[in-house]
Structures are given as structure tokens and as C-alpha cells.
N, C-alpha and C positions, 0 to 999 in steps of 0.2 A: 075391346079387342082392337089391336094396332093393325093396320096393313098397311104394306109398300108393295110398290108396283116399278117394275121397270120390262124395257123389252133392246131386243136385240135382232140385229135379221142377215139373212144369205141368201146369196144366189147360189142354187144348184141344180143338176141336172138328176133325172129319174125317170122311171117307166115301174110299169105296175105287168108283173106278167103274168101270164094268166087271164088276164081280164078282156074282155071283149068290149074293146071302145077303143076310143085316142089314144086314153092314158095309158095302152099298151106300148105304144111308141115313145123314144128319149123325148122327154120336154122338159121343161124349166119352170123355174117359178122363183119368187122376192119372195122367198118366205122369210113370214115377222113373228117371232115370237113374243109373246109377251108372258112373263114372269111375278105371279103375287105371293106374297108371304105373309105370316099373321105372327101373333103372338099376343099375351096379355099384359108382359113385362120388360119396359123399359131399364135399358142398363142402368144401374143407378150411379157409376160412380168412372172417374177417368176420362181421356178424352170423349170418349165414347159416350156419355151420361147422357140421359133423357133420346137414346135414340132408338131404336129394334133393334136396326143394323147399319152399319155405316154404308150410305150409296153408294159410296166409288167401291166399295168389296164386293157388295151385291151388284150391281153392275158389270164388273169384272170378272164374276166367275161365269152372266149371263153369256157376255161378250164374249170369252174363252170357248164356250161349248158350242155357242152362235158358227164362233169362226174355225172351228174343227169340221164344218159342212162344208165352208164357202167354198164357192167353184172347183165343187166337185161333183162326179156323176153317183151317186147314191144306188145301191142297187140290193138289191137281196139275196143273203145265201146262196148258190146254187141255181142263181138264175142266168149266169152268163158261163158258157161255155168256159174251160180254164183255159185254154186257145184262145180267146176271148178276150180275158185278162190278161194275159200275159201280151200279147200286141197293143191294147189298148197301154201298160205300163211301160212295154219298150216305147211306144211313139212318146210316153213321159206326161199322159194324161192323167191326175188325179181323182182316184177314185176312194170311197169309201165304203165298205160291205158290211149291212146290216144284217141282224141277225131279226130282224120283220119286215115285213112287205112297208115300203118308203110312203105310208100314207099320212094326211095330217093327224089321226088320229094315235098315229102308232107310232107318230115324233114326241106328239104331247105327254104319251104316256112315257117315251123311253126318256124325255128332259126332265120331264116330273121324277122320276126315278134317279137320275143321274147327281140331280139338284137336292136330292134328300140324302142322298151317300157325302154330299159334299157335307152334309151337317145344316144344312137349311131349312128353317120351318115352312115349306111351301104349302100354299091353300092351293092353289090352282096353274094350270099353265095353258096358255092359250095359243095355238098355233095356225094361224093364215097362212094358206097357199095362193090366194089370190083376195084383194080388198072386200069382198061380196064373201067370201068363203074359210071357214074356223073351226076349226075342233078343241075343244076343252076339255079335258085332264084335271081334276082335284078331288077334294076332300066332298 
């Protein structure tokens, strides 16, 4: 079995509502993902021979999904007033609305998922909200 490994990261903003702690409040975090894929068979022929998959494509499609988060406030369905929304887009702040609560766990699984519709063999995907802290998604 072959595997490559790459990762990609963003900063964004989020809050967990509902939850009775900090993380109910907007905070931030450098989150890193990291991206593995497997397979048994090497391209046998073209530029491409003897490889999985070429890194700058894997890479790039990391880095494209990466950078569809970056400094943005992350938030969930139905957890911001649409008064809300709509002040926070007229002041022209970037936001993004997920259809799961913004947790590490429930990025890995929505990247894992994203990154198999793209046609990737992905084994696992690992996502850090903070150096000490990781949720993993695979096979």
C-alpha cells in the first residue's frame, strides 16, 4: 500500500452554540489540516508514472478547500439571527455557513467527504484546532 500525506491550514473564526463553556463565544484558531491517501497502484505510464498522485494536484485541491475557510467566521445553520447575518455582510465581513456544528471533528469528517467527491483515494484526514488538539476522520 502507497500513501501520501500533505496538509494545508486557515485561520478562522467560530463559536459552538449551545454549548456551555468558552467555546460558546467567537474565537479563532490556525487550524491545520492534514490530508492522507493510499492506494495499491502506481500510474504505470506518462508523465505521471511510478507516482499515486502527482503532489502539486494533491496539494492543490488540499489548499483550494483549506482556503475556502480562511478568515472567515464559520458558523452553523440557524445559529445566527438573519439580522445577524445580514449586518455582519453589509459591514462586508466573510462568513461561511455550515450545515454542522464548526467542530474539529465535524471539519474532518465534512474534508474527508469533500475530498472523496473530488475523486481521491483518501485514508484519513486529520484536523488540529490547536497544536496539543485533533480529530481524525478515515477509513
Amino acid at each position: 500500500m502507497y500513501y501520501l500525506k500533505t496538509s494545508a491550514s486557515f485561520d478562522s473564526a467560530h463559536f459552538l452554540h449551545g454549548y456551555n463553556g468558552k467555546c460558546a463565544n467567537i474565537h479563532g484558531h490556525h487550524w491545520v489540516v492534514e490530508v492522507k491517501i493510499s492506494g495499491v497502484k502506481l500510474q504505470g505510464s506518462g508523465e505521471k508514472r511510478g507516482m499515486l498522485l502527482d503532489f502539486g494536484d494533491f496539494k492543490q485541491v488540499v489548499k483550494e478547500l483549506a482556503e475556502g475557510f480562511d478568515h472567515k467566521l464559520i458558523y452553523e445553520k440557524n445559529t445566527l439571527k438573519p439580522t445577524t447575518v445580514a449586518a455582519l455582510t453589509e459591514e462586508g465581513f466573510a462568513l461561511v455557513e455550515t450545515q454542522f456544528r464548526p467542530t474539529a471533528e465535524n471539519f474532518a469528517a465534512h474534508i474527508y467527504a469533500a475530498l472523496c467527491n473530488k475523486g481521491l483515494p483518501v485514508s484519513c484526514v486529520i484536523v488540529y484546532e490547536s497544536p496539543q488538539n485533533c480529530a481524525e476522520y478515515g477509513e
